[in-house]
N, C-alpha and C positions, 0 to 999 in steps of 0.2 A: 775351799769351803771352810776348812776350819783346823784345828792342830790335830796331830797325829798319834801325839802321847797321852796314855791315859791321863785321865777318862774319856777324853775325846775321841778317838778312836778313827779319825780320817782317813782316807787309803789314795793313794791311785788310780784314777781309772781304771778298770783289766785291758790290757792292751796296750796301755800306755809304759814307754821303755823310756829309764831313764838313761840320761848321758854315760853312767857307769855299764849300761848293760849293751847301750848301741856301739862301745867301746871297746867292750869286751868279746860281743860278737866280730870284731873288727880285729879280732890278735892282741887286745891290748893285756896288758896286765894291772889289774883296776885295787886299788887301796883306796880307803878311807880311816883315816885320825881325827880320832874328836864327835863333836857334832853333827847332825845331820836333822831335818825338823820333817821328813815322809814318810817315817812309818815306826813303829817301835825300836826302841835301842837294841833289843837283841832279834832284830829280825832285818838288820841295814845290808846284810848279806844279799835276800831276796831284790835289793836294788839294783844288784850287777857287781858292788865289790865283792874280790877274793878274798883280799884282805880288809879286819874292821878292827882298829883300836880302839879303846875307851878314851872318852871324856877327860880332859886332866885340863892343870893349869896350863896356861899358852909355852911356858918354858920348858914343860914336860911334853907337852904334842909336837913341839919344834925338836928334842933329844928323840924321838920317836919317830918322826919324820925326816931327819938326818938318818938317823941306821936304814931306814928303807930305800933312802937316797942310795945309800952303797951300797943296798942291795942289788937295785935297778941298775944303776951303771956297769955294773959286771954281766948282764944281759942282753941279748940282741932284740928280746919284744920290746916295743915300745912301754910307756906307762903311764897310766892317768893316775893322779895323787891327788885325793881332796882332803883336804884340811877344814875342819868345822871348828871355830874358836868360841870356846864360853864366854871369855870376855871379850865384848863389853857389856853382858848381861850384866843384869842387879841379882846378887849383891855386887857391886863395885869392890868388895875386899877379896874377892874370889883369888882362891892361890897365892894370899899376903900381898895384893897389888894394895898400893899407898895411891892419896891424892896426890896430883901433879900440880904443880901451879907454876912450875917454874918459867912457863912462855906468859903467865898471866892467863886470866880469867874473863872471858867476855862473856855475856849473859844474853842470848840473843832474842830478841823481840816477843817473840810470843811467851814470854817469862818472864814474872815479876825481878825487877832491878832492885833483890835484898839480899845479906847475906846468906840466908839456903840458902839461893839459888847458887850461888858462887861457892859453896860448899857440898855441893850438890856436885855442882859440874868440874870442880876440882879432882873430885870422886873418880867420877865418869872419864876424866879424861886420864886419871892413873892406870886405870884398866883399858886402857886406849892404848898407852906406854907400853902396858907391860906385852900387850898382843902383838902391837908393833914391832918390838924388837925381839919377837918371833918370829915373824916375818923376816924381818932383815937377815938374821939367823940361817933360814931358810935360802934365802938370795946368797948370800955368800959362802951356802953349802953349795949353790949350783955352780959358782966359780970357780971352787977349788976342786969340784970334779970335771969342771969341764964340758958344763950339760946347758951351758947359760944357751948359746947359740940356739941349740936346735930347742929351745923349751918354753911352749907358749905357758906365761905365769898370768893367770886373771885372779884379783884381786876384786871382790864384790861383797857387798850386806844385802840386807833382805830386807831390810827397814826401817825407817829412822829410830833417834836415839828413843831411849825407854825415859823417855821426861813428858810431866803433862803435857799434851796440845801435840804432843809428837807420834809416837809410837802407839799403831792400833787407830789411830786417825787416817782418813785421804788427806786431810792437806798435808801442803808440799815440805811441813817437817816431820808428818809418817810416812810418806814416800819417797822423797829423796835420798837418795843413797849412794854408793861410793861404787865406782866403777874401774878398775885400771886395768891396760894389758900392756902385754913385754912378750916379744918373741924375735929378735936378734934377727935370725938369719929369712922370715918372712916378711921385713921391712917394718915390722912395729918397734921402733925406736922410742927413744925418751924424751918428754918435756914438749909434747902435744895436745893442747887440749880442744876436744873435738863438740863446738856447742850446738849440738843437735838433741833434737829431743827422743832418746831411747827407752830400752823396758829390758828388765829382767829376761824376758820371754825370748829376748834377739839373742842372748848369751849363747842358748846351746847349736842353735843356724849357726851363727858366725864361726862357732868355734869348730862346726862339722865342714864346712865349707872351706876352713885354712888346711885343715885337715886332707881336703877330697876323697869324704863321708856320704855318701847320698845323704838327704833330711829324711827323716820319717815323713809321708804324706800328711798325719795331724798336725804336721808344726804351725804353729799360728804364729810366731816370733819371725823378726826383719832378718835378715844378716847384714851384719854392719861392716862384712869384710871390705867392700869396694870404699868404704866410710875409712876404716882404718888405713888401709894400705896406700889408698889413690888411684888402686885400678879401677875399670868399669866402672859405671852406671850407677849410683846411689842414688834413689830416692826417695828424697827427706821423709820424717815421717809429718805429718800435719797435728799431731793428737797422737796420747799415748791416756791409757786406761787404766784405773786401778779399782780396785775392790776387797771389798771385808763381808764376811758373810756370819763365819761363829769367831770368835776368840775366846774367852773366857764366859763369854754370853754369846744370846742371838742378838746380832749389832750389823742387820742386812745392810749392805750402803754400796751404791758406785757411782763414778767418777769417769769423766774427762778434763781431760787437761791438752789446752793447747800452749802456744808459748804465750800466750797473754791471761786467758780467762778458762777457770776453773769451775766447772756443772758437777754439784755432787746430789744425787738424789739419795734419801734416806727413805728405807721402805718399813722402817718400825719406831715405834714410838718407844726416846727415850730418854736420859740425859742428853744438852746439848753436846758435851765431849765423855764419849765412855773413858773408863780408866780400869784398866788392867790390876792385876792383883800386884806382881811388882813395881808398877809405877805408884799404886799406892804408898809404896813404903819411901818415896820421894818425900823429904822435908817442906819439899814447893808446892806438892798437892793440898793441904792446906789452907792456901793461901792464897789460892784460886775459886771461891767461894761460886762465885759467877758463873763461870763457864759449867760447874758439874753440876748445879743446881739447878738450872733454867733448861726448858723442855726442846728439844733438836728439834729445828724447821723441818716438813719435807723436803723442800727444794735449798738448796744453797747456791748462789752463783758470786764469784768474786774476781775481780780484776785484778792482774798481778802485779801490772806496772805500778798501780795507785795504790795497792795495800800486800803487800807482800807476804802482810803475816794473816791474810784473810779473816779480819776483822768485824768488814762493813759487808755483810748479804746483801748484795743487790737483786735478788732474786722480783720478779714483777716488777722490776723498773721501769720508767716510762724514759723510753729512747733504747733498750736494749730489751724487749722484748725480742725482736727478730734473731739476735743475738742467740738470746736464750733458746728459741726452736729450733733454730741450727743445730746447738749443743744437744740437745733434746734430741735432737731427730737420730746424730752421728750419733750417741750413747747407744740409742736402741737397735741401730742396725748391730752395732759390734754386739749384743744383750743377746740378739735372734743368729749372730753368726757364730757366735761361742756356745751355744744352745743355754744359756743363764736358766735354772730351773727357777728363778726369781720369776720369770713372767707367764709362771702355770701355776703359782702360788708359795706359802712360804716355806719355806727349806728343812727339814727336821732333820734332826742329826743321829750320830751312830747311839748315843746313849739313848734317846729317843727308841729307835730298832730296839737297844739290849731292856728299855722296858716293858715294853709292848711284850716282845718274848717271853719273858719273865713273868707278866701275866697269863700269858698263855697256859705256861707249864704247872701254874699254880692252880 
């Protein structure tokens, strides 16, 4: 529904357990370094981690992450380690990361072809670098103890890059995002790439099920183990779903996406692309006059083969109406299976409650 750090105030469902705590009830020994976006910074404990470091630069959560390394390995409990990385937030200079340019600069479609923009994503891609080779960091702290084998490593974002037209949008440059796994001796090897269409929401199935985790009965997520390994049964998904409700505004909207065409329904009227407070401070925002000026369709529908950077709306086309009800129809069964509070009316948020309050007592 919407962010969890003030002033937002989002929570969890009551009842709902996260991966740290289904983990911990399960023997494990649960840390977290860095970031985490479900509940307040000093309350990451109530997720299920025992242990919670602070926020730092990627090279300081990777020396932090290394020492708990050796802590773990002298242990018989298993361990879950989650690593939350700042970069590649804006600012881009976060923890003295520098622009990178040294593989070159491409500017990719749905941004203007000028210098920002290549200076911009210069930026972007330094902080890209310096997360990176925390990571790697991290990976060949697992080989010098010895942990690589037994240790499923999932490498994932949460949503596309913080550039206009991307980040805080459904289309497919605010929702596409980075997925990897490695786990040696369960048969996830390297240099596979699996072109199905997935979601976030498969990550915690899958990775309970490599595991042999019961699932929580709410899990609404695939497991993509039989996908990854080659055992069993996989069943493609048809459609994968995304949605925005608050961000830094009320910006209601959802989405299907199948592998060709893209249904996004908009339930408030607004700009046609919202823009978050740090993408604002983008050199490229500017420069996009169009897109943030002109008032959002309710309906959006777009073809991916023919426009990739979803450009042309075809929404009420004549030859793709039946199309469009299709998508229509699948959106709302998944709207009524997820119980979407979108379709009992519109959504108010925690600061909303803490006003209302506040009237009260006055």
């Amino acid at each position: 529904m919407g962010l969890a750090h003030p002033p937002y105030g989002w929570r969890l469902n009551p009842g709902v357990r996260h991966t740290a705590q289904i983990l911990a009830d399960n023997g494990y020994t649960t840390a977290l370094v860095g970031m985490q976006h479900l509940t307040d910074r000093g309350s990451a404990r109530d997720l299920g981690y025992s242990t919670v470091l602070p926020v730092a630069p990627a090279y300081e959560e990777a020396d932090a992450t290394l020492a708990l390394l050796g802590e773990f390995r002298g242990q018989s409990a298993p361990f879950y380690l989650e690593v939350g990385f700042e970069e590649p937030h804006r600012p881009y200079d976060f923890g003295g990361a520098q622009p990178d340019a040294s593989l070159g600069v491409r500017v990719p479609g749905y941004l203007p072809e000028v210098p920002q923009a290549r200076a911009d994503l210069a930026a972007f891609q330094g902080a890209i670098r310096q997360m990176d080779t925390a990571v790697g960091r991290i990976l060949v702290a697992l080989d010098q103890l010895e942990l690589t084998e037994n240790t499923c490593v999932i490498f994932a974002t949460d949503h596309g890059a913080a550039m206009p037209r991307a980040k805080c949008t459904l289309y497919d440059p605010g929702i596409e995002i980075a997925l990897l796994w490695r786990w040696p001796s369960a048969g996830l090897g390297s240099g596979r790439v699996v072109s199905e269409l997935v979601s976030n929401v498969d990550v915690t199935p899958t990775l309970l099920e490599g595991l042999g985790i019961q699932l929580p009965e709410s899990t609404q997520g695939h497991s993509l183990w039989p996908l990854l390994t080659g055992y069993g049964a996989y069943a493609s998904r048809s459609e994968v779903f995304a949605e925005k409700t608050f961000h830094t505004a009320y910006e209601p909207m959802r989405a299907i996406r199948t592998d060709r065409h893209k249904l996004i329904v908009n339930f408030e009227v607004s700009t046609r692309v919202d823009v978050p407070s740090d993408i604002r401070e983008s050199p490229i925002y500017p420069l996009m006059p169009s897109e943030f000026n002109s008032v959002r369709p309710p309906v959006e529908l777009y073809d991916l083969a023919e426009d990739r950077w979803e450009q042309r709306n075809l929404a009420g086309a004549d030859g793709l109406l039946t199309l469009e009800a299709d998508l229509r129809r699948r959106l709302l069964d998944w709207m009524r299976a997820t119980s979407d509070p979108l379709l009992t009316g519109p959504v108010a948020s925690p600061y909303y409650a803490d006003a209302v309050s506040w009237l009260a007592e006055s």
